[in-house]
N, C-alpha and C positions, 0 to 999 in steps of 0.2 A: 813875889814876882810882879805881879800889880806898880805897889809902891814904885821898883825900879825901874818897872817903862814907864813911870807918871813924867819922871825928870828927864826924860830924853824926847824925842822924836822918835815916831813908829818907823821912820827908818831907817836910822841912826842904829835902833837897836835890831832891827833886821839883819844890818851889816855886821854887827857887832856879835848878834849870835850866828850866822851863819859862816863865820872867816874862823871862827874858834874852831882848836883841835881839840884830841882826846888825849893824853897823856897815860903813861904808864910806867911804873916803878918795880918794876916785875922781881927786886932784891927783896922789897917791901912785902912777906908772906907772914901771916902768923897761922897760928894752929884752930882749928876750930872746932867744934862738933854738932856744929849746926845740920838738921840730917836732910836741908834742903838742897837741890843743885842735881845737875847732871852727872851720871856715876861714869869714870874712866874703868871701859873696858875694851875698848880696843887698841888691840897689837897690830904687829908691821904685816903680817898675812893680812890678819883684814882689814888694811890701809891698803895694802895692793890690790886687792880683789873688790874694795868697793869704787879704787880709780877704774880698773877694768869694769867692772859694771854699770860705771856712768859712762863709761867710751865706746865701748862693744856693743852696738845694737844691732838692728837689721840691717841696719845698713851699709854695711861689712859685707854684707849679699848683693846689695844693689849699687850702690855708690859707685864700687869697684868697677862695677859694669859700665856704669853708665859716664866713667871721666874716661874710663880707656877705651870707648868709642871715639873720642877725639883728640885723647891723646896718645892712643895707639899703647902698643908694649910698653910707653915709654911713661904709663901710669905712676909704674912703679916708682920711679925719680919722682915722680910727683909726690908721692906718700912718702919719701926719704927727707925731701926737700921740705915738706910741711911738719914731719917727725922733728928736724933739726931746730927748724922753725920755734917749736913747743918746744922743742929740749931751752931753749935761750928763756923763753917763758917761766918754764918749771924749776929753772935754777934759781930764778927770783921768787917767785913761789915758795921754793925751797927753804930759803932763807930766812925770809918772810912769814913763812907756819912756824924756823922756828924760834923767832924774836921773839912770837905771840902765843907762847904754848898754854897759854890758858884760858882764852877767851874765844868765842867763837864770832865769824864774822868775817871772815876771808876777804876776798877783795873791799868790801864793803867797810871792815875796818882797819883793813891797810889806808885804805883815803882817807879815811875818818884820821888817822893818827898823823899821815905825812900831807896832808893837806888841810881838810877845813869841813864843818859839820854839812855843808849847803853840798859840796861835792861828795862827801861818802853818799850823801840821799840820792843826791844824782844818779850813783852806780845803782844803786838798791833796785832803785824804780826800773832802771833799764834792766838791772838781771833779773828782777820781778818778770816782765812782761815774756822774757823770754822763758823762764822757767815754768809760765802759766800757761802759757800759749804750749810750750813745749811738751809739757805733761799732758793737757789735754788733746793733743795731734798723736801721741804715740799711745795713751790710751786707746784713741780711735783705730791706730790702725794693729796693735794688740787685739783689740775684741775682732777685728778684719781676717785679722790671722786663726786665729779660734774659732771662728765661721768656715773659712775653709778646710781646718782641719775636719770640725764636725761633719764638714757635706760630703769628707770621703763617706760614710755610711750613707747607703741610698734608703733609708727608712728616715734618716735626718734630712737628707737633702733635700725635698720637695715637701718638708710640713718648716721648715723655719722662717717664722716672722718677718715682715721687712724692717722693722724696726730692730734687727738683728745682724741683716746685714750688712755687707762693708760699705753701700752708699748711704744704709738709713733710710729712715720715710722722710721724702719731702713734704717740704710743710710752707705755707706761704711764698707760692712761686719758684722753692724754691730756694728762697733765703734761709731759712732752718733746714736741718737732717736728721731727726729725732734717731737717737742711736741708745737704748735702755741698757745696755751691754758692758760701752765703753764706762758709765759713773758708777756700775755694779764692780767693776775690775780696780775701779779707785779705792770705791768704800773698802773693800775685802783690803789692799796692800797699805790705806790709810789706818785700819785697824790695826795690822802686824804692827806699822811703826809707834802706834801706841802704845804698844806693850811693852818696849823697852829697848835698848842698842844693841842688847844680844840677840832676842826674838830676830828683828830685823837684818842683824848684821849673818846673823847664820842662813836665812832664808836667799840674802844675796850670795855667801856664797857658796850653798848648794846651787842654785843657779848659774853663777857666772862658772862655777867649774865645768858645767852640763853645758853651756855655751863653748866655753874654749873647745873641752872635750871633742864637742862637735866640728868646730872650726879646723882642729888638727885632723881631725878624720878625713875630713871634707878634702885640706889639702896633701893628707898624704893619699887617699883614692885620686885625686887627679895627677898627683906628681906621674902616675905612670899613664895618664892618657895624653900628656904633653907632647907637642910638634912644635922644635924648635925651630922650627924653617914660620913658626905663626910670627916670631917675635921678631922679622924683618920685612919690613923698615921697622927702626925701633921706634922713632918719633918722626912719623909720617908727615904730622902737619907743623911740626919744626919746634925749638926750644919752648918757642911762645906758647903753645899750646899746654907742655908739660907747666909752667907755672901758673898759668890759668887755671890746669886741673889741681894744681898745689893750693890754690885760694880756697878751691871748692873744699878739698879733703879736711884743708885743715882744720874746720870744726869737730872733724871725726876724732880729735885727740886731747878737747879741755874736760875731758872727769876728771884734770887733774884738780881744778876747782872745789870736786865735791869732795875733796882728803882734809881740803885748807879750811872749810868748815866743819870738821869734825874734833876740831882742837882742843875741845873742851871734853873731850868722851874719848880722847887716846892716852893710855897708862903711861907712855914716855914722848910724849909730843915731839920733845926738842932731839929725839933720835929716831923717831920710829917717821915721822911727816915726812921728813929729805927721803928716807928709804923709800914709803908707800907712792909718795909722786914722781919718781924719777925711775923706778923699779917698774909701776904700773904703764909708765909711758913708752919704756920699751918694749915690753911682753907686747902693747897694741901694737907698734910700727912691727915687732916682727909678725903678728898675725895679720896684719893689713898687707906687708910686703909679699908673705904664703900668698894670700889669696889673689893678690893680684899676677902673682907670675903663675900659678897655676890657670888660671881664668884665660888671661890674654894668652896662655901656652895651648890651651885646650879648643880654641874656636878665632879664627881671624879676629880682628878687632872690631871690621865693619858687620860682623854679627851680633855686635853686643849692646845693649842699653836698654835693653826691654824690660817691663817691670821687674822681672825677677831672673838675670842676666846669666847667674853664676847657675839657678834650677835648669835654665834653657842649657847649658854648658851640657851637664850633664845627663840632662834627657841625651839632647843628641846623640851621648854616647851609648844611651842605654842602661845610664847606671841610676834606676829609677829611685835606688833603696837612700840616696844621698839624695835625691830630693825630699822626700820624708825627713831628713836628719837636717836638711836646708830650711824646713818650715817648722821643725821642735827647736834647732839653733836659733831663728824668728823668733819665736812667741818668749824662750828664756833671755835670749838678748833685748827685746822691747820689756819684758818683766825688769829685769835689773836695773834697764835704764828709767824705766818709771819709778822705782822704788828710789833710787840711788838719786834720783831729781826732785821727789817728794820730801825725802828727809831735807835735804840741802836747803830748798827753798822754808820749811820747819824754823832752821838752825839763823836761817836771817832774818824772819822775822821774829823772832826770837830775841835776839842780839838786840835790833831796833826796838822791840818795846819795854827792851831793861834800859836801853841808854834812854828813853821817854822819848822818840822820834814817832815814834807809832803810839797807839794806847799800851797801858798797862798788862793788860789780861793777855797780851802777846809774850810778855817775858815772865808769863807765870808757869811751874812746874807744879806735873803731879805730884803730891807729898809720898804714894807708892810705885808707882812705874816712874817715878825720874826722870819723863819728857818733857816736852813744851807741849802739852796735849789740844790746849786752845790754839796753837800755831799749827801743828798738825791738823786737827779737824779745818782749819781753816782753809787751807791750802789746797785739801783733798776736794771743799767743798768746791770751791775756786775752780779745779779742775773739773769736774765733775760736770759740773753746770754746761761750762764750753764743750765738754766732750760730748755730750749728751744733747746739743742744738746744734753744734756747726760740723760739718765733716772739715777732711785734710783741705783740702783746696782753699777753704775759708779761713783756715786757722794759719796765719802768715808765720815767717820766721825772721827773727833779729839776732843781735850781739851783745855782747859784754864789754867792760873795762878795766888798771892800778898804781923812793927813796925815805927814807927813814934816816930822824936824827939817831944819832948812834946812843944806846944807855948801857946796854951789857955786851959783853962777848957775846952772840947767838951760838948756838949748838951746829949749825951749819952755816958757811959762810959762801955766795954765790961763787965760784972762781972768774978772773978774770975781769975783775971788778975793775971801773966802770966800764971797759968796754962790750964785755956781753950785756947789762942790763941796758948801754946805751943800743946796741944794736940789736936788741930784742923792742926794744921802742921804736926802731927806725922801721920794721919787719913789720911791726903792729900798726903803723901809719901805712905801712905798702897795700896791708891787705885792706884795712878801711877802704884807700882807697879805689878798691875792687869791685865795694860796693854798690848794686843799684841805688838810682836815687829817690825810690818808694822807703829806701834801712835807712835813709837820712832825714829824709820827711819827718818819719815815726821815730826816729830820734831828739829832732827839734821838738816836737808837736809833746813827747813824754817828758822832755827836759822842764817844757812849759808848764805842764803838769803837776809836772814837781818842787816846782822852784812854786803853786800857787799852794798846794799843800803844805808844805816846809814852811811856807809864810802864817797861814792861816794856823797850824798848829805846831808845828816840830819846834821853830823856834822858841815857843813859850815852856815846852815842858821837854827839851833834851837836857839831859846832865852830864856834859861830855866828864865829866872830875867823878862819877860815879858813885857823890855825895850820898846821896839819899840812894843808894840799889847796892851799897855793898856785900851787903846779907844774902845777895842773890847772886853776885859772881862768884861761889863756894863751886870748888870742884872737889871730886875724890875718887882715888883709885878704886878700882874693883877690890874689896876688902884680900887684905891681907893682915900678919900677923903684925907688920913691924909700920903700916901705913895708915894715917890719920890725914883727914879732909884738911885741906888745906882754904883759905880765904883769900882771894888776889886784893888788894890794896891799890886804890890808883895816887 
C-alpha cells in the first residue's frame, strides 16, 4: 500500500480510494468447510418478530398520545399516511436484502455497492450516532420503567437509591445523571447477544409476542370503552396537521432496517427478507392504527399528550388492570427494541471491520458462539457509558440514509419500478425537510467527522474487492443433512 501512494499524491489517492465501489458476483459460490462465520438460522417468523421488535416500543403508549393532541382523531391518517410512506421504503429494502443475501451491511452496503466507499462511511457514521445515542436513551428510560414498577411495593419504594432512579444522581451542575441501572440492563442483553442468533433471537421473540400480546388486549379492552361522538372533528386543526403528525410517526416504522442487517444469519435470505420486512411492517401499521382509534375514541383529543396518554385513557375509565399491562407492554417493547438495536449496530460494525474501514478485531468472530463478539461488547460498552452519565433529555435524537447495477435476477423484485423507488426518494427529501436545523448541524458536523476518519484510516486499509477477508465472508445454514457452508466470492 505504501509503494502505491509513493507515486501519486495524498490526494489524488484519497479520491481514488474514496469514489471506488464494492462489487459482487453473488453466481461466483464454491463449497467450503471453513467452520468460521456467522451460522444461518433464522426463518421468516423470526425475520418478522425481530422487524416488530425493532418497531414496537413504548412508544406505541405515548407517541399515539401525544401527535393526536394536535392532530386530533385524524392521528390515525397520520399513521396510514407514514405506514404507506415506509411501505415505498421497504419495497426497496425488499429488494435490496434480496440481491445481497449473503453479506451483512444493510443500508451501509447498499451505498457501498451503488455508490462509492467515502458515502457508504458516510451512512455508517450517521446510523452509528443514532443507534448509540439510541440504545443508550432507551436503556435509560427501560431501567425508568423498572423503577416504577419496583415502587408499586411500598417496602421498595422509599429505600431505592437515587442513582436508580428515573432522573439519576446529578452530578456536576447537573451536566451528568449517574444512572447504575441503565449499563446493568446493557451488560445482561449484551451477554444474551453473545451467545449466539438463537439465544438472542428466542429471547426477542418471547418478548415481542408478550408486547403484541399486550397491545391487542390493551386495544380490545378499549374497543368497548369507545365514544364515537370523541372522533369529531376528525382533523380539528386541518390536513396540515395530520402530515406534520405523519413526519413525527414515521420513525416509529424503520425496524425494517434491523431484518436488512440480518442477511447473513437468515437460512433463505432471498425469500424469507421480502416476507419478514414487509410482513413486520404491516402487523405495526395495523397495531399503531388499534391503538390510535381506540385512544382518540376513549378520551377527547385535548386530553391527551401527557407522559403516559393511552395509562391516563384508562385510569379515567377505571380500568386500572390495563395500566399494569400498559407498563409490562413498556419495559418488553423497550427490551426488544434495545436488543433488536444492539445486535444491528454488532452486524455493522462488523461488516466495516471485514471490508478494513474500521480495524480488524471488528470483523472477527467467535470460533464457538458464531458472533462478532468484539463488535458486540463494543457497542454495548458504547451504550453503556452514555446510559450511565447522561439522562433522556441529554441524549439527542437523529436519522439515517440508501439503485444498483443490475447482476442477477433478485429473489424479489421492488414493483413498479422506477416509479415507487423514485417516489420513495421524493417522500424521504419531504420528510428531511421536516427537519429541525440542530438534525442538520449534527449532520454536517458528523459528516465532517467522517470524511477526517476515512481520510486518516479507512482509505488506506478498505478492500472494497474483499481480496484479503474471503475466508471471513463464509456463511452457513443452521446444519442440516443435505447443506454445506457455503464461501461468497467478490
Amino acid at each position: 500500500m505504501a509503494q502505491t501512494v509513493k507515486g501519486q499524491s495524498w490526494l489524488a489517492h484519497f479520491w481514488k480510494s474514496a469514489l471506488r465501489a464494492k462489487t459482487y458476483n453473488l453466481d461466483s459460490t464454491t463449497h467450503a468447510d471453513n467452520p468460521e462465520g456467522l451460522v444461518r438460522r433464522l426463518g421468516p417468523f423470526d425475520l418478522v418478530l425481530l422487524g416488530i421488535g425493532a418497531s414496537v416500543g413504548a412508544g406505541i403508549f405515548v407517541v399515539t398520545g401525544t401527535v393526536a393532541r394536535e392532530a386530533g382523531p385524524g392521528v390515525t391518517i397520520s399513521f396510514i399516511l407514514a405506514g404507506a410512506a415506509c411501505v415505498l421504503n421497504a419495497l426497496c429494502y425488499a429488494e435490496l436484502s434480496s440481491r445481497f443475501p449473503a453479506v451483512v451491511g444493510g443500508a451501509y452496503l447498499y451505498a457501498y455497492s451503488a455508490f462509492n466507499e467515502l458515502t457508504a462511511f458516510l451512512v455508517f457514521v450517521q446510523l452509528m450516532l443514532d443507534y448509540h445515542i439510541g440504545a443508550a436513551s432507551i436503556a435509560r428510560s427501560l431501567a425508568s420503567y423498572l423503577v416504577t414498577i419496583l415502587q408499586l411495593f411500598p417496602f421498595l419504594k422509599e429505600n431505592l437509591p437515587q442513582w436508580l432512579g428515573p432522573g439519576g444522581m446529578e452530578c456536576f451542575g447537573g451536566y451528568l445523571s449517574i444512572n447504575l441501572l441503565a449499563p446493568v440492563l446493557l451488560a445482561l442483553l449484551t451477554l444474551i447477544l453473545c451467545q449466539g442468533v438463537r439465544e438472542s433471537s428466542a429471547v426477542n421473540a418471547i418478548m415481542t409476542i408478550l408486547k403484541v400480546t399486550i397491545v391487542l388486549l390493551v386495544i380490545f379492552a378499549g374497543a368497548f370503552e369507545v365514544d364515537v361522538s370523541n372522533w369529531t372533528p376528525f382533523a380539528p386543526n386541518g390536513f396540515k396537521a395530520i402530515v406534520t403528525g405523519a413526519t413525527v410517526v414515521f420513525f416509529a416504522y424503520v425496524g425494517f432496517d434491523a431484518i436488512a442487517n440480518s442477511a447473513e444469519e437468515c437460512r433463505k435470505p432471498k425469500r424469507d427478507m421480502p416476507i419478514g420486512i414487509l410482513v413486520s411492517l404491516i402487523a405495526c401499521a395495523a397495531l399503531y392504527i388499534g391503538v390510535c382509534l381506540v385512544l382518540t375514541g376513549m378520551l377527547p383529543y385535548q386530553s391527551l399528550g401527557g407522559d403516559a396518554p393511552l395509562a391516563e385513557a384508562f385510569s379515567a375509565k377505571g380500568l386500572k388492570f390495563a395500566v399494569v399491562l400498559i407498563s409490562v407492554g413498556a419495559v418488553a417493547g423497550l427490551t426488544t427494541t434495545l436488543l433488536v438495536g444492539l445486535y444491528v449496530q454488532s452486524r455493522l460494525y462488523f461488516g466495516l471491520g471485514r471490508d478494513g474501514l474500521l480495524p480488524s478485531f471488528f470483523g472477527k468472530i467467535h470460533s464457538k458462539l458464531r458472533t462478532p463478539i468484539h463488535s458486540q461488547v463494543w457497542v454495548g460498552s458504547v451504550a453503556g457509558i452514555l446510559a450511565g452519565l447522561f439522562n433522556d433529555s441529554a441524549l439527542s435524537h437523529i436519522l439515517s440514509v440508501g439503485t444498483l447495477e443490475y447482476i442477477e435476477p433478485p429473489g424479489f423484485s421492488c414493483p413498479g419500478a422506477p416509479l415507487i423507488p423514485a417516489l420513495s426518494v421524493f417522500v424521504n427529501i419531504f420528510l428531511f425537510a421536516q427537519l429541525h436545523w440542530e438534525a442538520w448541524v449534527r449532520f454536517i458536523v458528523l459528516g465532517i467527522g467522517a470524511v477526517i476518519i476515512y481520510a486518516l484510516y479507512g482509505q488506506y486499509h478498505a478492500d472494497p474487492d474483499l481480496s484479503t477477508l474471503q475466508d471471513t465472508v463464509l456463511y452457513q445454514r443452521a446444519a442440516t443433512s443435505d447443506d454445506e457452508p457455503h464461501i461468497l466470492n467478490a
